[in-house]
C-alpha positions in Angstrom: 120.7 106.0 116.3 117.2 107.2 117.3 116.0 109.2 115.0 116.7 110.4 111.2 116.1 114.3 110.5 114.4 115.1 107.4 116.5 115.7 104.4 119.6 113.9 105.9 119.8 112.1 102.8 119.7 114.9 100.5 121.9 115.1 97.3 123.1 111.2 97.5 120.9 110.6 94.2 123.6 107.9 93.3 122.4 105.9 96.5 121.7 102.2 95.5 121.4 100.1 99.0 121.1 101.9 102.5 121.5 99.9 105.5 119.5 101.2 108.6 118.7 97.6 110.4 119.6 97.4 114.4 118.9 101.0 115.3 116.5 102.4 117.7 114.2 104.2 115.0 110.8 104.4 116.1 109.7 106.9 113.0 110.6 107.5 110.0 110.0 111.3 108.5 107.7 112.1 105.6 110.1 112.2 102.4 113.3 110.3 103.5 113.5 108.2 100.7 112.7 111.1 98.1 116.1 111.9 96.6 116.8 108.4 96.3 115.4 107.2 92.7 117.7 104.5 92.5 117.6 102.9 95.6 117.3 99.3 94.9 117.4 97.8 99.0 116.3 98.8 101.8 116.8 97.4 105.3 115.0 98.5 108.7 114.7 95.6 110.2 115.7 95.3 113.9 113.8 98.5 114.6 111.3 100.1 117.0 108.8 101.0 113.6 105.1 100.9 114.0 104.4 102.6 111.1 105.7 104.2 107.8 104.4 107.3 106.5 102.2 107.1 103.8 104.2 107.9 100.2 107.5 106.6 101.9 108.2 104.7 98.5 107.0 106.8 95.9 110.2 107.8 94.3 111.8 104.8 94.9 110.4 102.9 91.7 113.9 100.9 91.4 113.1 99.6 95.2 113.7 95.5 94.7 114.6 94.6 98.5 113.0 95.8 101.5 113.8 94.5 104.8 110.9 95.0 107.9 111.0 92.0 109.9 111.2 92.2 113.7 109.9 95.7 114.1 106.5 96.2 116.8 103.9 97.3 113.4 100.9 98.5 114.8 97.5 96.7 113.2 94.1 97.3 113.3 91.9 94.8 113.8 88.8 94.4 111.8 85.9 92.8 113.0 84.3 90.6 109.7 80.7 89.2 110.8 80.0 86.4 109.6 76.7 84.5 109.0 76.5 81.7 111.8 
């Protein structure tokens, strides 16, 4: 699986642990997690991810467990100057 259209989780407000590790998911859409306040874990690990959109987690306030490992995050790098 590539690639998660928005909504697709819609109406499963019961949802406690959603399993989404070894895919090919490179994004994630703005407001996947929304209808899920009582998601307690998470795993997206084994993934193509870079980045999350901002507010992923906002309604997920029960959110204990959240698997990322192994996925290509993007960084920035910040340049700190320091006195010599």
């Amino acid at each position: 699986m590539a690639h998660l259209p928005a909504g697709v989780f819609q109406g499963l407000v019961g949802l406690v642990e959603l399993q989404l590790s070894h895919n090919n998911l490179s994004s994630l859409p703005a407001g996947l997690l929304a209808g899920l306040p009582l998601l307690t874990a998470l795993e997206l690990d084994h993934n193509h991810l870079a980045r999350l959109p901002p507010g992923l987690f906002d309604a997920n306030g029960e959110l204990a467990r959240l698997g990322l490992a192994y996925n290509p995050w993007a960084s920035q790098l910040l340049s700190v100057d320091s006195p010599c």
